[in-house]
N, C-alpha and C positions, 0 to 999 in steps of 0.2 A: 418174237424175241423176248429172252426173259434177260432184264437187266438188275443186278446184284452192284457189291461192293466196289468191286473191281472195273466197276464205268464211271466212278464218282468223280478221278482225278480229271478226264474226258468234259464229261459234263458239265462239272462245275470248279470256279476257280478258286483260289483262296476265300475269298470274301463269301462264300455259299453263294454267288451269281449261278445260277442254270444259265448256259450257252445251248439256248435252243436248234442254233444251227448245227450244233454239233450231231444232235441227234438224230437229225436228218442223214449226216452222213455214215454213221450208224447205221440206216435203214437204206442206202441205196440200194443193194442186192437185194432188196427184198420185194422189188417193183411187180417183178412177175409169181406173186403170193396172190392167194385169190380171195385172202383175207388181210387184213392189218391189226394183230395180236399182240400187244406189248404189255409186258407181265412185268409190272415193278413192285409187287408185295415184297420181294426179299431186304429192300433195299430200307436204309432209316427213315423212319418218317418224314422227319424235314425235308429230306431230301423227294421222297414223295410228293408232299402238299405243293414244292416247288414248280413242280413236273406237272402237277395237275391243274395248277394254276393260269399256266404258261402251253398246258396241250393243244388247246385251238391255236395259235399261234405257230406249234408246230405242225400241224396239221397241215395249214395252209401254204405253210414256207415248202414241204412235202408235196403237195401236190403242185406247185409251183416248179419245183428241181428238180421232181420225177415224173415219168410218166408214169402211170398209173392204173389202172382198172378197175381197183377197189370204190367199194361204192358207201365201207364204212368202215369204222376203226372202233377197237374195242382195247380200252384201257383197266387192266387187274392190278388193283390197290390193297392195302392192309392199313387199319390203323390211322387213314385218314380223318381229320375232325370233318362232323356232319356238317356245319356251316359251310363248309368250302365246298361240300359234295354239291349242295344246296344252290350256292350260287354260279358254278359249273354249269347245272342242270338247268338254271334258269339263263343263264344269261346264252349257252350256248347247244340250250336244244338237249342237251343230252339225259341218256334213259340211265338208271343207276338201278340194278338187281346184285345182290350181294356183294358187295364191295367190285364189283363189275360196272365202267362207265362205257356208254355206248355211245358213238358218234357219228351221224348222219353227213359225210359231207358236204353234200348239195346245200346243207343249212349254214355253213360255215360262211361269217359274214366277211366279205375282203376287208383286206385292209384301207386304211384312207388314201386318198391320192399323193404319191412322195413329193415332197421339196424339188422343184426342176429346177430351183435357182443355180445358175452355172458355177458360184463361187459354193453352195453348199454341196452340190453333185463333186465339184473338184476335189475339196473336204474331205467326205466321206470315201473318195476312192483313197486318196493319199493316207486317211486311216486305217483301212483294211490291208492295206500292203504294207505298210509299218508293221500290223501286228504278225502278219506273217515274216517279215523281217527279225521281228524280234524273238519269235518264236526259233527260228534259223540259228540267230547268235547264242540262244540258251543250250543247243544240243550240240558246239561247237567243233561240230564237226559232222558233214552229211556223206554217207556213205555207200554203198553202193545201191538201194533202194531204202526210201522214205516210204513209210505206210501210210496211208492217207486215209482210208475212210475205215480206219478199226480203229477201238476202242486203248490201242495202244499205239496211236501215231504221235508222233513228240511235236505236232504239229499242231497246240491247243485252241488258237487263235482267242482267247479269253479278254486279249485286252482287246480285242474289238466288239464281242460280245453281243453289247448294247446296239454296234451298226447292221449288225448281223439278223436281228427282229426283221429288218428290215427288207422287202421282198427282190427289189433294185439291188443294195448293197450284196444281200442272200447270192442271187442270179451271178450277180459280178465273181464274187467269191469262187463259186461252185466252177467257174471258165478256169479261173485260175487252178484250181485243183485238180480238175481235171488235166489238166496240157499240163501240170509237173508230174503227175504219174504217166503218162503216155511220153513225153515228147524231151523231155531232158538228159540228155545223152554223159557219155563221162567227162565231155571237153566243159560243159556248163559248169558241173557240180563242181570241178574244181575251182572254176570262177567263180562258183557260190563260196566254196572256201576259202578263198583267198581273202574274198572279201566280208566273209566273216570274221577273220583272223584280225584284219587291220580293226573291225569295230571293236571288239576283247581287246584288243591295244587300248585303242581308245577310252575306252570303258574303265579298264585300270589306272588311268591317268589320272580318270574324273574321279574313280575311287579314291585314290590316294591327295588328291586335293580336298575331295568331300572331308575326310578324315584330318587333316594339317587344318581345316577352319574350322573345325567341329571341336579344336582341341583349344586353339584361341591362342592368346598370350600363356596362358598356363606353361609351357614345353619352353619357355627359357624363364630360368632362375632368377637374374639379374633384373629384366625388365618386370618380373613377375613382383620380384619384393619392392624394388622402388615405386611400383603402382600402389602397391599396399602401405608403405609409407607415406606417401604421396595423401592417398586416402585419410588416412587415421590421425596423422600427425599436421597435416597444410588443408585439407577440407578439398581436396580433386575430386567434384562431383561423381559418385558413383555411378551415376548411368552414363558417363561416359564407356567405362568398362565393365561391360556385365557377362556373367558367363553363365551359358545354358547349354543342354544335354546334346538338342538338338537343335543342326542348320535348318532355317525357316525359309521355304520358297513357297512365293506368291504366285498363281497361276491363273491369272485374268483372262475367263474364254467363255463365253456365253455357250458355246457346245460342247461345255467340260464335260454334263451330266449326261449326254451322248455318247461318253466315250473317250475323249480324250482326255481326261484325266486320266484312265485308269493307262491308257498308250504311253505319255508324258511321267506316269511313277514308275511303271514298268521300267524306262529308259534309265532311270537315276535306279545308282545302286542306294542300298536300304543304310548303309551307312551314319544314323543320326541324322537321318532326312525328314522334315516332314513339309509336306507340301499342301497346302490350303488352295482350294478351289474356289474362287469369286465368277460372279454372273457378268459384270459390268458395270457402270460408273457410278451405281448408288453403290452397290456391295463393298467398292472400294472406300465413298466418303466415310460410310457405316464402320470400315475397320479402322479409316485414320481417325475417326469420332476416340475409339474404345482406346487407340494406342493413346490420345492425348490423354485420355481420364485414367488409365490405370498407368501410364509410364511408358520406358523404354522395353520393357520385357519383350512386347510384341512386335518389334521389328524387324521386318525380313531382313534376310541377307542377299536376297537377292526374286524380283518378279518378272516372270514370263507374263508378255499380253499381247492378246489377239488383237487384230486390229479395227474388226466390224466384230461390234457388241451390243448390236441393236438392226432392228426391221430400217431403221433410216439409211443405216451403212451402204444396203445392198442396191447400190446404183452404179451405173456405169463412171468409171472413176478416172480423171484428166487430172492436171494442172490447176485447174481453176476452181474445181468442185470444193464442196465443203469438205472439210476435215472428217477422215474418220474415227468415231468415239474413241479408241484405242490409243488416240493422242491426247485425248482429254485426262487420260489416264495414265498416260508419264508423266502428265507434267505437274498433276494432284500428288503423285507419288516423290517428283524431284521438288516438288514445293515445299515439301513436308522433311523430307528425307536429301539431300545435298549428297551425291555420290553414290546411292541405291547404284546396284549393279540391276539394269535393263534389258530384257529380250525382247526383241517383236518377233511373236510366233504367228504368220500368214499365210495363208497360201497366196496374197497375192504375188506380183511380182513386176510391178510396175517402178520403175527408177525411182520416180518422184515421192513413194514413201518412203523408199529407201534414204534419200535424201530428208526428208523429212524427221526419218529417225535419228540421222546422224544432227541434225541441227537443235533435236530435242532434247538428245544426252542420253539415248539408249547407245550401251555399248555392244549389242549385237544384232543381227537380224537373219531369223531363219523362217524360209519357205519350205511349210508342212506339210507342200502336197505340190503334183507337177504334173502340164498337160499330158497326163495320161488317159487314150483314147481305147486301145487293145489290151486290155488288162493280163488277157491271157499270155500274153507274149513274155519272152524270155526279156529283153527289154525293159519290161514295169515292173518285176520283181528289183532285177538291177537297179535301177533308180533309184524303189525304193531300197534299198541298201544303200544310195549314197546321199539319201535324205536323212534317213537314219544317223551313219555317220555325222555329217554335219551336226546334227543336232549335237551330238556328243560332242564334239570339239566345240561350238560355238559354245555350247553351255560351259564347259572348259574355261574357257579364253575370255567369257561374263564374269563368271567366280573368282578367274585372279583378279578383280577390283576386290571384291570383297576381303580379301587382304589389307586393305588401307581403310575398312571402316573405323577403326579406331582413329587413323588421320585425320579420316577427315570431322570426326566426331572434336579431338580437341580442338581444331582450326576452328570450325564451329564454334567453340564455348570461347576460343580467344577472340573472335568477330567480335560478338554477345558482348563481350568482356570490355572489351576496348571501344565498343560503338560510344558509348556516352559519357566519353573522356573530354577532356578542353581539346579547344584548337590545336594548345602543345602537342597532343598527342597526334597531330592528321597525320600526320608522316607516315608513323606508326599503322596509322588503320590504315591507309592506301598501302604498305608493305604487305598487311596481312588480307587484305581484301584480293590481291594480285597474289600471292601464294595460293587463296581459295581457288581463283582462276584457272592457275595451273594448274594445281591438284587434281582439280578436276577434268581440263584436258587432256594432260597426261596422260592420264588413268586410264583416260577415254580411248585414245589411241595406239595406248600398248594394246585394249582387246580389238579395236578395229583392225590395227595392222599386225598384229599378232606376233610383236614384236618383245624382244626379252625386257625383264625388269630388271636389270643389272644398271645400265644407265638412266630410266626412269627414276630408281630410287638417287643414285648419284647428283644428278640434279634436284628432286628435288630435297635432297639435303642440304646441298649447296644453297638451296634457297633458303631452309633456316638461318645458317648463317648471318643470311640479309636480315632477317627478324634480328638477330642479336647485334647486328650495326644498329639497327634501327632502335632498339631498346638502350643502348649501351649508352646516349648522355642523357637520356630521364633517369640515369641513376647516382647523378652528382647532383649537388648545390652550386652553380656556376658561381654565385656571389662570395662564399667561405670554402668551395673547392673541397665539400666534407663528403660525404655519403650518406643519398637519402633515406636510407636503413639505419646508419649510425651514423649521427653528425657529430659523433665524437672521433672521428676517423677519417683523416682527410684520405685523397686521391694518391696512385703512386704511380708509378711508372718504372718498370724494368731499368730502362733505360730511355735516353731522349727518342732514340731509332724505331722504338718497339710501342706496342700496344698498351694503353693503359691497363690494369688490371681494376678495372673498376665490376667487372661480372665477375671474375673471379674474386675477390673481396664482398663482391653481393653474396654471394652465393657462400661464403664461409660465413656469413653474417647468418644467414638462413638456416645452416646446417646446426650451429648452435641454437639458433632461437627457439627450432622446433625439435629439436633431439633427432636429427637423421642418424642412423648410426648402421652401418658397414659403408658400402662406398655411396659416400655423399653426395651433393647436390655439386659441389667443387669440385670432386675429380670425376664425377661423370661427365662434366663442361670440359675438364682437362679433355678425357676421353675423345669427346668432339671435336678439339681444335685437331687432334692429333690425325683424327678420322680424314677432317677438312683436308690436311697440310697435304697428304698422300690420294689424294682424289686425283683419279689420272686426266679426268675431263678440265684440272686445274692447271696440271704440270705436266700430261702426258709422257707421262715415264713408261718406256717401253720393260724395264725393266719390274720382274713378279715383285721382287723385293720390296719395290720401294711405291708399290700399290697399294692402296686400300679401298674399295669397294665397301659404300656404305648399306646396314640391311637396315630392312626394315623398322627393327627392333630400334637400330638408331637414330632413326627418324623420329620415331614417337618419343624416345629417349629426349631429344634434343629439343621436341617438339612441349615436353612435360615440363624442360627446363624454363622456356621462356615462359610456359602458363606462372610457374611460381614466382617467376620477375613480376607480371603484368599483374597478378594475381597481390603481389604485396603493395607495388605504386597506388593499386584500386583500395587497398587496404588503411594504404596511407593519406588517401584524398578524402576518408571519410571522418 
């Protein structure tokens, strides 16, 4: 077989990876040849030196898949560097006459003995059937034959690659490919379609939220410029809001460089994604080291983690057993980070972690692989189609927290802010310590129960409000009834019936002080009350009219408002 330009896309993925098993199947019809001649002079070099690197490897996976008769393989190069020829020849026997490598079978050393561990064997199957899943949803649409073992099957399997070296994973593979060209009739394929269709649903959901957090507060005007005032003009720590190119996911899995990294980017559209691979719980300290010393810049928006990240994990696992490392690793992450959106990616599927997860503050959990025994079967491809799926919507339904890192970042700086006030102020901290509470569950339970944000945000708006009772008599003088902003200004009152206007008078006091200028500190507080009055979780007005549903924006709004109340009293104590 002489391989050229036109097998490159086959062979290898983006990344220049060579998919050695691929070339295997390439070479299935070629069993009953009474030689094995594979001529890759025409092809780039790079892509040569890859191939000649990695040829004992296919050799063996070759005689493995196929039956055989050949008794040797002869490899035709161009342009290859003599070091590699060199260490080919040494390490694997082989004879070299002009750019000609020659290869003894029988000398070809096996491979090591694979992983029987039953959570890694489960692993790896649940990987290789993703990747054929995913390879499914890219060609989004399977039609009356699927090519399989040519050079132009859409069936690359690339993102498993890596598991595919592998002689077990290979074997597994090869059952599966076989029994979809033999044995899948038309009723299947359209169950294949169908259920391609809904993960491209899927997929686009995730797209267009990837893109709405990728964009930030930027995409509204109003909350955009009173941040920026906020900043320049009152001192609103900058790394509260920061804005970067690209959404940051954390992917905590000691079998990343196996593989499932490249299954796990695959799945995420390329949308201002980028996704960093860690090994396990040093890799993690190492990166909260570098976020503390350079800033906020490096923090994710959101971490997937495995849940055995270490040789200790892999023991039979009960009730009573130790923790696996994968938990030591939410809870370094929610120690650090207050609100991180969480995934546990496991094949296990035991309750008790599940339960576990939910009591640690991960907001999702997805099982990345499932007892699958018959790999061939119509059965394990479906499944994995609806592991796949999951993943997408769970990852989904993770990311809508990442919507409120801004929340929870100033609630944060108001804790910080107010922790080392007098006694006067406990009130206050227990207010704001119990809004963090929520926040947090909340949050937590719109992605568990999958529930909309329309009344999460409602309430917890309504829970500002509570902040601004709570702040509203540290801003008089009880003794001269003046204002502790201007005590040349006493307190006033509407009327006897109605609400002091002593925030409102704060907050005109500020507007001045610091030159706010479009819509100030004062009528965005109007704003609020007005938001408040119409909150139908207050008054239950069936009527559209006289509804208002609070968004996000005016939560942080309202939320920005009490930082510059608390943020002047801390002003005024010094």
């Amino acid at each position: 077989m002489k391989l050229n330009n036109s097998h490159v896309k086959f062979l290898f993925d983006r990344n220049e990876n060579f998919n050695v098993f691929n070339l295997v199947r390439l070479l299935r019809d070629n069993k009953n040849s009474d030689e094995l001649i594979l001529d890759i002079s025409g092809m780039e070099t790079r892509h040569q030196e890859l191939i000649v690197g990695k040829f004992s490897v296919f050799l063996y996976l070759y005689m493995k898949l196929i039956t055989i008769s050949q008794h040797s393989a002869t490899l035709i190069v161009s342009k290859v560097h003599s070091s590699l020829i060199d260490i080919v020849c040494t390490r694997d026997r082989a004879i070299e006459e002009d750019n000609t490598l020659i290869f003894e079978l029988q000398h070809l050393i096996p491979q090591k003995n694979n992983n029987k561990n039953p959570h890694f064997v489960k692993n790896i199957r649940g990987a290789v059937l993703l990747s054929l899943v995913q390879d499914l949803i890219d060609i989004e649409k399977v039609g009356g034959q699927v090519l399989i073992f040519n050079e132009k099957s859409p069936l690359l399997l690339h993102a498993a690659s890596d598991f595919l070296n592998n002689e077990e994973n290979a074997l597994m593979m090869w059952e599966v490919l076989n029994a979809w060209e033999v044995e899948h009739e038309q009723g299947y394929k359209a169950e294949i379609n169908r259920r391609i269709q809904l993960s491209l649903k899927a997929k686009k959901e995730l797209d267009i939220l990837l893109k709405e957090l990728s964009r930030g507060s930027s995409t509204n005007n109003t909350l955009s410029n009173f941040i920026g005032q906020m900043q320049s003009n009152i001192g609103l720590p900058k790394n509260i809001y920061t804005s970067t190119q690209n959404l940051k996911i954390w992917f905590v899995d000691d079998q990343h460089a196996n593989g499932w990294y490249k299954l796990i980017k695959n799945s995420i559209p390329d949308t201002n994604v980028e996704v960093t691979a860690l090994n396990g719980v040093e890799d993690v300290k190492h990166c909260l080291e570098l976020s503390s010393f350079k800033g906020v810049g490096i923090i994710p928006d959101l971490a997937l983690v495995d849940l055995r990240l270490s040789e200790s994990d892999q023991v039979v696992e009960s009730y009573d057993a130790e923790e696996l490392s994968g938990f030591s690793v939410v809870d370094l992450l929610l120690g650090c980070w207050r609100g991180l959106p969480i995934m546990i990616t496991s094949a296990s599927s035991k309750l008790c972690n599940m339960e576990k997860a939910i009591e640690r503050g991960a907001v999702a959990y997805w099982r990345k692989s499932d007892e699958v025994y018959d790999c061939g079967s119509k059965n394990a491809v479906l499944t994995a189609f609806d592991i796949n799926l999951q993943f997408i919507e769970k990852l989904t339904q993770a990311l809508k927290r990442a919507r409120y890192k801004f929340v929870f970042r100033i609630v944060e700086n108001l804790r910080i802010k107010v922790k080392p006030l007098a006694i006067k102020y406990s009130s206050l901290q227990r207010c704001i310590e119990n809004y963090t509470t929520e926040l947090e569950q909340k949050t937590s339970w719109m992605c568990w129960q999958k529930t909309c944000d329309t009344k999460i945000n409602d309430s917890l708006y309504l829970g500002v409000m509570e902040l601004f009772n709570e702040i509203e008599p540290l801003l008089w003088n009880r003794g001269s009834e003046n204002l502790v902003f201007d005590p040349s200004k006493k307190i006033r009152f509407k009327s006897q019936s109605t609400d002091s206007q002593l925030i409102n008078d704060s907050l005109d006091f500020l507007d001045s002080k610091y030159e706010i200028t479009g819509i100030g500190l004062k009528s965005h507080y109007e704003k609020c009350k007005s938001i408040r009055n119409k909150l139908p979780i207050i008054h239950g007005s069936a009527a559209a009219k006289n509804v208002k549903h609070a968004s996000l924006a005016d939560i942080e709004i309202s939320l920005l408002i009490v930082w510059c109340l608390l943020n002047e009293l801390v002003n005024e104590k010094k």
